[in-house]
C-alpha positions in Angstrom: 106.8 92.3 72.5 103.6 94.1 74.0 102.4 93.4 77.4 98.9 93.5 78.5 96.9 93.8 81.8 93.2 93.1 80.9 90.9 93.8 83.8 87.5 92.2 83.7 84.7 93.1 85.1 81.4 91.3 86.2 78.2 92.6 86.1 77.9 95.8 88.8 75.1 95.9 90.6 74.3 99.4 89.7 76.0 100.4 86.2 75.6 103.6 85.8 76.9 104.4 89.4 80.1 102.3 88.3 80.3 104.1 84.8 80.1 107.5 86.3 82.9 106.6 89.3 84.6 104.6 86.7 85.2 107.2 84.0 85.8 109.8 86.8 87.8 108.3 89.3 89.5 105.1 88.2 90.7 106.2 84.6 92.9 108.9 86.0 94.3 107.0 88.6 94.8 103.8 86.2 95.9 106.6 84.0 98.8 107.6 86.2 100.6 104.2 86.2 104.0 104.8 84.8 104.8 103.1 81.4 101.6 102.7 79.7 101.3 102.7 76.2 97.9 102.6 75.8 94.6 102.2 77.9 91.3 100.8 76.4 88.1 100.7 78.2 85.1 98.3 76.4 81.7 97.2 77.7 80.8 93.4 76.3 77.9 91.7 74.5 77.5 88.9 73.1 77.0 88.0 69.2 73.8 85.9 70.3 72.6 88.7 72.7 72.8 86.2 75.3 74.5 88.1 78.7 78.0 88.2 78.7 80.3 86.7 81.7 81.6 90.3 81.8 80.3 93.7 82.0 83.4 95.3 80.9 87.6 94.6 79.9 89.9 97.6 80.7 93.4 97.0 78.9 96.4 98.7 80.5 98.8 98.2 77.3 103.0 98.1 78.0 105.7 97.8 75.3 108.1 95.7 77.1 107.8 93.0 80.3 110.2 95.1 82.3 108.0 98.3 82.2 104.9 96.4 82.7 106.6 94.8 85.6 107.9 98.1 86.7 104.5 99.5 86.0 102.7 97.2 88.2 104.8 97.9 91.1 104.5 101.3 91.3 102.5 103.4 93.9 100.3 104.7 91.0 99.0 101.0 90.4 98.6 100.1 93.9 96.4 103.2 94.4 94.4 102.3 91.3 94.0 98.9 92.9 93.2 99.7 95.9 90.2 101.5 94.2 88.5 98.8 92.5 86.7 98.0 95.8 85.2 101.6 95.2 83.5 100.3 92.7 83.5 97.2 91.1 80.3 95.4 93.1 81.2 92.9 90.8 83.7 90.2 90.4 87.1 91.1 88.9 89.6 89.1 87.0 92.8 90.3 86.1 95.1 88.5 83.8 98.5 89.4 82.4 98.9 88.8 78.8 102.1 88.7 76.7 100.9 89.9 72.8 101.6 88.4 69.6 100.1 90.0 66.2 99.2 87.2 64.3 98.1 89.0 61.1 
């Protein structure tokens, strides 16, 4: 069973400043966290073009509960943690999500 950490993101005050410290700085220390599988950035719109409730989801992807646990332990993740404040003028939700393929 995949784990998932999505990581949401509200509207920044100043995009591009939180894209270009975003792409530079966060995603290689968010990269570093041991155990990933997989790690998916995506900024959000809405199918009406109405604005979103978020400005962005990152996805930090784990194949197993013990390595996401492990994962979200680790000094790599409390660094990349402690660098959301860098950036994210925003609010930020985090929730933990245990995936099932339905198709």
């Amino acid at each position: 069973m995949t784990y998932r950490v999505a990581v949401c993101y509200g509207r920044p005050t100043d995009p591009e400043v939180f894209d270009k410290y975003y792409n530079e700085i966060h995603v290689p220390l968010a990269s570093a966290v041991p155990g990933l599988s997989d790690f998916t950035f995506s900024k959000c719109s809405t199918l009406d073009g109405s604005d979103p409730v978020f400005y962005a989801v990152a996805n930090l992807v784990f194949p197993d509960l013990e390595t996401m646990q492990s994962g979200l332990k680790s000094p790599e993740m409390g660094a990349a943690g402690k660098d959301v404040a860098n950036f994210a003028t925003g609010t930020v939700d985090m929730y933990v999500q245990e995936v099932v393929s339905v198709l």
